[in-house]
N, C-alpha and C positions, 0 to 999 in steps of 0.2 A: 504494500500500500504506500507505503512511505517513496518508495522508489518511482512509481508512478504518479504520485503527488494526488493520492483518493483518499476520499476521507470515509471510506468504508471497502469492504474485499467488494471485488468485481459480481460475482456471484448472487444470483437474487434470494437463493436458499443451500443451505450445505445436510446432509443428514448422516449419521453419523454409521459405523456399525451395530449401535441397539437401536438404532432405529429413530432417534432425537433429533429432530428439525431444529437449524441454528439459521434466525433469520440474515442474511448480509441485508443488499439491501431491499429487498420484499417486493412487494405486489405495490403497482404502480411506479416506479421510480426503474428508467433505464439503469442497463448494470453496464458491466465494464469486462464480458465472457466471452463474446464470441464477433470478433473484427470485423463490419460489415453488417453485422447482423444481431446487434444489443438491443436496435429501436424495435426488432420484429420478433421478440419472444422474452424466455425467463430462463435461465442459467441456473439450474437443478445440478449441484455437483452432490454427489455419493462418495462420500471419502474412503480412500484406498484404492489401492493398485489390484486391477481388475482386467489385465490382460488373460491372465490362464485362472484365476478364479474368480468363483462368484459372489458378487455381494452378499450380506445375510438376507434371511425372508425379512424380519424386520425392517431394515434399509427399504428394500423393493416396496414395504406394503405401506410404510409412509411415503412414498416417493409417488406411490397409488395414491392414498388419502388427500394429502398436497395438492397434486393435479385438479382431483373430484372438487377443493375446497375452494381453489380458484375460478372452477366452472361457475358452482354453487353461489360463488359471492360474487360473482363477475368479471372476473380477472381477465380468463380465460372465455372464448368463446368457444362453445359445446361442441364445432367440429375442430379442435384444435390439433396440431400434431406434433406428433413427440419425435424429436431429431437426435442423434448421436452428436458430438460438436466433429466427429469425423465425415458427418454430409455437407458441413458447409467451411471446412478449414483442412488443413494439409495437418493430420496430425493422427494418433492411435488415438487419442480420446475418444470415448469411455473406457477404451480395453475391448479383448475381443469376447470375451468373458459377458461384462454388461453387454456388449452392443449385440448379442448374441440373443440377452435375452429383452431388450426393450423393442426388438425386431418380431417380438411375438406379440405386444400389445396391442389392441383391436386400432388405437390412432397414431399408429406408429406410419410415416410416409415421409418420403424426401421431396 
């Protein structure tokens, strides 16, 4: 943060391995996660390194709840979709691990 001169992490939500949502900076407020494309979505990072493993069920089912809660309050619009940050940047993120499994939820689409 300091390095980029922000005065919050880039990320609009982080959640942990039990499963604990740690707001950055939330619903409504552009983040600072994915170059090109901060003004057009929300930056869900799942903490851990997630190329050859999988997050916990925990992790995954607040990552679910979150999504649902932003529909539910507005955030999000009901046909919204869920992107890897490897659909729209040159990079491994999420891991092949997550991106393996956020590729099976019903609004997953690049």
């Amino acid at each position: 943060m300091n390095t980029n001169k922000w005065d919050d992490i880039g990320y609009s939500f982080l959640i942990d391995g039990d499963g604990v949502v740690f707001q950055g900076r939330g619903w409504g407020i552009v983040g600072a996660h994915t170059k090109g494309y901060n003004s057009q979505g929300y930056g869900i990072a799942i903490l851990g390194n997630f190329a050859t493993a999988s997050p916990s069920a925990k992790a995954l089912e607040s990552a679910k709840r979150l999504i649902a809660a932003g529909v539910s309050d507005g955030y999000l619009r009901s046909d919204y979709k869920v992107v890897g940050h490897r659909d729209v940047c040159s990079t491994e993120c999420p891991g092949n691990a997550l991106y393996s499994i956020i590729k099976t939820w019903p609004h997953f689409g690049k």
